[in-house]
N, C-alpha and C positions, 0 to 999 in steps of 0.2 A: 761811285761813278754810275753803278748800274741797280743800285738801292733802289726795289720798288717796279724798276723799268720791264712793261712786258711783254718777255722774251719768247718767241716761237721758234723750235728747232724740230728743223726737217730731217727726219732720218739718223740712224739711233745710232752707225757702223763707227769705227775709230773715232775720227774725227765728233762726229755729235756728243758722246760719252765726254770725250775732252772737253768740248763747250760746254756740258750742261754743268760740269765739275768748275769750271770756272767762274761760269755765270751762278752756281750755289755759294760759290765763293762769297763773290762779291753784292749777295741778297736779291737777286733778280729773282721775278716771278716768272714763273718757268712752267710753260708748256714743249710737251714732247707728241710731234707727232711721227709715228714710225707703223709702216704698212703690214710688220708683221703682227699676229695675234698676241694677246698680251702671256697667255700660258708659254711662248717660244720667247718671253724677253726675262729674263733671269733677273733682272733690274728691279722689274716692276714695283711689287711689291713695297720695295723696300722706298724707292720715290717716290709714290705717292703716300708711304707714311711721312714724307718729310714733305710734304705738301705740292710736288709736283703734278702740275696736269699733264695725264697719257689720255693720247686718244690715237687707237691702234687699228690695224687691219685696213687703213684704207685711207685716203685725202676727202674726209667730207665736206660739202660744197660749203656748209654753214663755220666751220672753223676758216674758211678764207675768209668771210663776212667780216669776222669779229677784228676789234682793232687791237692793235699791236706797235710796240715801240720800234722794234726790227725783226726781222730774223735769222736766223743762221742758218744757212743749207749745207745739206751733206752737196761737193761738190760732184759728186757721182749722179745725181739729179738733173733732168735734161733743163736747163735753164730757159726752154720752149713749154716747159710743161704747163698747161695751162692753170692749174693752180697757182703756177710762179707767176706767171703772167698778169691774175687776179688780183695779187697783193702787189706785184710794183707798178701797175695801173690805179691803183689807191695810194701810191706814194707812199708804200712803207717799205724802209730799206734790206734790201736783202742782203745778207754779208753768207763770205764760208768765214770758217775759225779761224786764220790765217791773221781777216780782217778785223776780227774779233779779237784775236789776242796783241795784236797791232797796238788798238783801241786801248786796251788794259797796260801794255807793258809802260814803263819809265822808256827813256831814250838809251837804243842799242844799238850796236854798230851791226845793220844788216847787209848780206853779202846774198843777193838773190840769183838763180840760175834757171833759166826756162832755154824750150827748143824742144825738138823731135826728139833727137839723141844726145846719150851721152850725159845726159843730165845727172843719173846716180854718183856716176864713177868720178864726175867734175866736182859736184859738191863733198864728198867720201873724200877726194884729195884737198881740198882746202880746209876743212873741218882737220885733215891730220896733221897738216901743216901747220894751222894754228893752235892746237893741243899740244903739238911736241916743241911750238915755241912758247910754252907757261900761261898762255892768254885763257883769259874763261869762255870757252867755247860752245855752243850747243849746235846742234843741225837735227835739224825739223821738215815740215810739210810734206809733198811725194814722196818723199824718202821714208816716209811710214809713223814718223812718231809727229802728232800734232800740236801745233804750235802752242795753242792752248795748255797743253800737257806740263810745257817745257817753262811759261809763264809761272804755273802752278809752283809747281817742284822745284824750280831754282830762285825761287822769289823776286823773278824779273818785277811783279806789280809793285816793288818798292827800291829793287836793285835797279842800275845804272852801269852803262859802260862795257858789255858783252856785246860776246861777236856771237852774230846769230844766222847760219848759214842755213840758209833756203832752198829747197827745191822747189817748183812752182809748175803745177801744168796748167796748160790753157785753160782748164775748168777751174783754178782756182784764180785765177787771174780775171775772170769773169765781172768778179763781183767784191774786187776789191774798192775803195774809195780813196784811203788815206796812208794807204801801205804806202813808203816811201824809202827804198833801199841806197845805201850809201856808193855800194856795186852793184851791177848788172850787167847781165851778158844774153842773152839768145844765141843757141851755141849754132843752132843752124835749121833750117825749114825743111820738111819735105811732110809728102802725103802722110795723114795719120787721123785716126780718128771721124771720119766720114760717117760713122753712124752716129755720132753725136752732132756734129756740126752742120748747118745748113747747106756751107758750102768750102773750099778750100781757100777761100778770101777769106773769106769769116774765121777761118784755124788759125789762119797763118796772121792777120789783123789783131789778133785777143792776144798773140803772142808780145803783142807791140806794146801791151800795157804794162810792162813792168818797169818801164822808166817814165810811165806816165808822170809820177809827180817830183819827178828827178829835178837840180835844178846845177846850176854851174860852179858847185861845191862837190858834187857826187861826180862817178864813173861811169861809163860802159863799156866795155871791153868790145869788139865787133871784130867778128868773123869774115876777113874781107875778101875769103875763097869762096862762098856760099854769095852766088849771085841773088838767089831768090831774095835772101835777107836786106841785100843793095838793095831792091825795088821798093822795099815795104818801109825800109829805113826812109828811102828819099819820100813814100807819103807819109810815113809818121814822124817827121823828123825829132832826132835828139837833142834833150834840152841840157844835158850834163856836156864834158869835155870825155874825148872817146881815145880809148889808144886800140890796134888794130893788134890781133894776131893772123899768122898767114903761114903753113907748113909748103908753098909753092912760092912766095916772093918776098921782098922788104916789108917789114912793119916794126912795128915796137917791141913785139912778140917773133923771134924769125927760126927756119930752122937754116944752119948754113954750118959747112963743114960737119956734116952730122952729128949736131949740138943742135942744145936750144938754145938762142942767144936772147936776153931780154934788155932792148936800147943799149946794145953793142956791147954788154956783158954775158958772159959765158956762165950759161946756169948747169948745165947738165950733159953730157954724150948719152947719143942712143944707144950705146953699148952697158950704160952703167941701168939704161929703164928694162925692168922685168914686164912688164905688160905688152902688147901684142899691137902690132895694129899703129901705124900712121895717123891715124882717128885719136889715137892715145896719146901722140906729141899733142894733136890740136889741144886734148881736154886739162895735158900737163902744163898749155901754155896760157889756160884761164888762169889756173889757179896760180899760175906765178905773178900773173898780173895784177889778180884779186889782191893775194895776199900781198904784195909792195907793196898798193895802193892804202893798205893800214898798216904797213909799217913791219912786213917781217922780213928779216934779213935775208940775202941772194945765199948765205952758205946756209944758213938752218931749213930754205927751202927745197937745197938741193939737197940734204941732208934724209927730209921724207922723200922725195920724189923715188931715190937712188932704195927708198928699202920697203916702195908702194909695191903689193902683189895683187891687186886687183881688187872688183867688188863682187860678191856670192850673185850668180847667173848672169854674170856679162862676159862672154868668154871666157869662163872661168875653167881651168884646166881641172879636171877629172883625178883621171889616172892614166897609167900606162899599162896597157894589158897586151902581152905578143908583140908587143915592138908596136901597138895601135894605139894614139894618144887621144883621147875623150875629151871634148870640151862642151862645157852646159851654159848656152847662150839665150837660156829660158829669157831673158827679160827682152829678146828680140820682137820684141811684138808686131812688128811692123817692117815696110820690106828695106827700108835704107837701114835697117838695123843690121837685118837679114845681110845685105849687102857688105857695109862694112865687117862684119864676122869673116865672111868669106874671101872679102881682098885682104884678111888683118895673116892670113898661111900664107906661105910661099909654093905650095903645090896645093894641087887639087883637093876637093874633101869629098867625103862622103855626107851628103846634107840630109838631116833630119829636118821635114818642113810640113806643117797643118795644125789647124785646131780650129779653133771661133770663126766662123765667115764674117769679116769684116767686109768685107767687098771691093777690099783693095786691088789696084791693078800689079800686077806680073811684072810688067813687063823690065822694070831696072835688073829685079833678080834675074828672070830670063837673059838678059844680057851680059848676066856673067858664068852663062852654063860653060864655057871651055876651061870654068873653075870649080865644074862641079865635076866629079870622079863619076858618082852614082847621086841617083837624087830618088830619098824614101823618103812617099810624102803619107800622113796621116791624118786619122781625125776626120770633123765634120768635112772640113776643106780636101780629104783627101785627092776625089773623085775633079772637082776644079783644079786645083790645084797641077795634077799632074797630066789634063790635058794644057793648064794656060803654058805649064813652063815647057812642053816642047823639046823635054832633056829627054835626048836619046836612049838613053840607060835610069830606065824608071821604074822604081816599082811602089806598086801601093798595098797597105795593110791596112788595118781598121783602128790599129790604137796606138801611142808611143810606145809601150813594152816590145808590141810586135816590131816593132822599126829600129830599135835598142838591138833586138834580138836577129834581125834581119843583116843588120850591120855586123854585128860579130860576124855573124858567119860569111861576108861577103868579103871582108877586111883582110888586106894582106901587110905584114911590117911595112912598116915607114907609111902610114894612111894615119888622117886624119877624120873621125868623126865628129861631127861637129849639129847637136842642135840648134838649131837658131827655126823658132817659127815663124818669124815673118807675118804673126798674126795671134791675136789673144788664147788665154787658155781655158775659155768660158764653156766647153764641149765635154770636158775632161773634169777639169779642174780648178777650184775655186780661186786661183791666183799665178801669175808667173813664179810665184814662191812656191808655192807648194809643186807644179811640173818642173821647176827646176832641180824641189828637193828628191822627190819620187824618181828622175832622172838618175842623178847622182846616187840615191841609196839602189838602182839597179846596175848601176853601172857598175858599183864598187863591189855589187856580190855574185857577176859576171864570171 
């Protein structure tokens, strides 16, 4: 398919490595262009003995010149960037790997997931759901391993008939062409991402592309609590047939007598879900819906839901120290993250909140301080942060250890600590992984 064809990939991180490993696969002419020096790429070396062209340490104006079949971008690259801009004003196609492995696989039964929130712990439930009912499952994209990866390794380029569950952020959605998911869902919109986006039409519009090439054989599942989502549905309109879920009224998806009911079948009680949080019926009632819609039965679904513990830094329970329960809400990156963490306790918490200045507004979290106990804010953000939220009982430190360590001591039995930053971990630390892991290994040696 790609015999010959030449391929330019932007940026070297996860996702590139996957592409460039598929496209050697499949004999493409392969250049790599990646900003770091070539002594810091461990690679090196060893790709351009296999004939790969690096060209490192920077975007030279004369590599955008040259022509090219398509390219692959890390989607962590601002799709403004004027180099991007060079090549698809020459009309040559820019993909991320997504759309690239799209391109490469046989026909697979894919099940895509985009929105603000919610989107790990949605897709981590339907992936379990379909592995514990016998089907060949994979889950890929935002969720950390690249689709490319999964093409490779499970020989989708000649296999048929796999469920391939998707996470998708708006930067990968960017620059898809031909991705065409059998389900889809946008779990819900809010503010996010404003240092990459133009504008918050522009977030919330890219999010619209994942049923672009949908057609009246596929699904969307629509979140009919989330008004924002109404407005953007009625200008993008849906071209598949839609069933609704709704944790406040009637739809296909409902919650009533506290159950989930899916089209007046009783899938689950809330008493039997271990996960936290009203936001957590919403995400158990995608995947109930996903997974019907291919075909797996109402008991082997309740069957995962009933023994789901959660996904590593979504709320995810600590420990217990003095009768004070720890919870690491690292992947809160943003504030309706932040928010949901904090309506998901039934008393107050102790909120650990700061890091990366994104430049987001305050003010939803501020409007839930009669659910904040104490609010220790940290990090770059600290200094903003705990003049915008206006919580009477505030205090500021300089780094998450000291805010860890602040909480202890402040913490009386029956308290909830709880981080959730409301904002990236790019001040500190190289990922929501890694301050979620650093959290947790202080917390556990507390």
């Amino acid at each position: 398919m790609f015999k010959g064809k030449k391929v330019l990939v932007l940026g070297f991180a996860k996702s590139g490595k996957a592409a460039v490993e598929l496209l050697k696969f499949m004999h493409a002419d392969i250049t790599i262009n990646e900003s770091k020096k070539k002594e810091d790429i461990p690679e090196y070396d060893t790709y351009v003995s296999e004939g790969i062209e690096m060209v490192c340490g920077g975007q030279p104006d004369e590599l955008f010149e040259r022509d090219f079949d398509f390219v692959v971008k890390n989607p962590g690259i601002n799709y403004h960037a004027p180099f991007i801009l060079r090549l698809k004003e020459r009309g040559i196609p820019v993909y991320t790997e997504i759309e690239l492995g799209y391109k490469v696989a046989k026909k697979q039964h894919y099940i895509a997931v985009t929105g603000t929130n919610g989107k790990t712990t949605t897709v981590t439930l339907i992936y379990e759901i379909l592995k514990a009912a016998g089907r060949k499952a994979h889950i890929c994209g935002n969720y950390g391993i690249p689709y490319c990866e999964v093409v490779l390794n499970e020989h989708l380029y000649e296999e048929e008939g796999h469920d391939v569950v998707v996470e998708m952020s708006n930067f990968q959605l960017i620059d898809i062409e031909e991705f065409k998911p059998e389900v889809a869902t946008v779990l819900n919109l809010t503010p996010d991402h404003l240092d990459y986006m133009d504008s918050l039409d522009e977030y919330y519009a890219s999010k619209m592309r994942i049923y672009m090439n949908q057609d009246e054989n596929d699904l969307f599942i629509n979140n009919s609590d989330d008004e924002t989502l109404q407005s953007y549905l009625a200008q993008y309109p849906v071209p598949s047939r839609i069933e609704t879920f709704s944790v406040k009224s009637l739809a296909d998806v409902e919650l009533k007598d506290n159950a989930i009911y899916y089209k007046g079948q009783k899938v689950i009680s809330r008493d039997e879900i271990k996960i936290v949080g009203l936001h957590n019926v919403a995400n158990m009632m995608v995947a109930i819906a996903a997974c019907r819609a291919v075909g797996v039965s109402l008991e082997s679904i309740h069957d995962t839901l009933a023994a789901f513990k959660g996904v590593e830094h979504r709320i995810e329970f600590v420990r217990e120290l003095d009768g004070v329960r720890y919870y690491n809400d690292s992947k809160g990156t943003n504030t309706d993250a932040a928010v949901i963490a904090i309506k998901a306790f039934e008393k107050p918490v102790i909120l650990l909140m700061g890091g990366h200045e994104k430049n987001l507004d305050l003010k939803d979290v501020r409007e839930q301080n009669p659910l904040i106990k104490t609010l220790i804010c940290f990090g770059e953000t600290k200094e903003r942060f705990s003049k915008d939220m206006q919580h009477p009982h505030t205090i500021v430190v300089d780094h998450m250890k000291d805010a860890i360590l602040k909480a202890k001591e402040i913490a009386e039995e029956g308290d909830v600590v709880l981080l959730s930053p409301s904002t990236s971990s790019f001040d500190e630390f190289h990922s929501y992984v890694e301050r979620g892991n650093v959290f947790k290994d202080i917390v556990n040696k507390l």
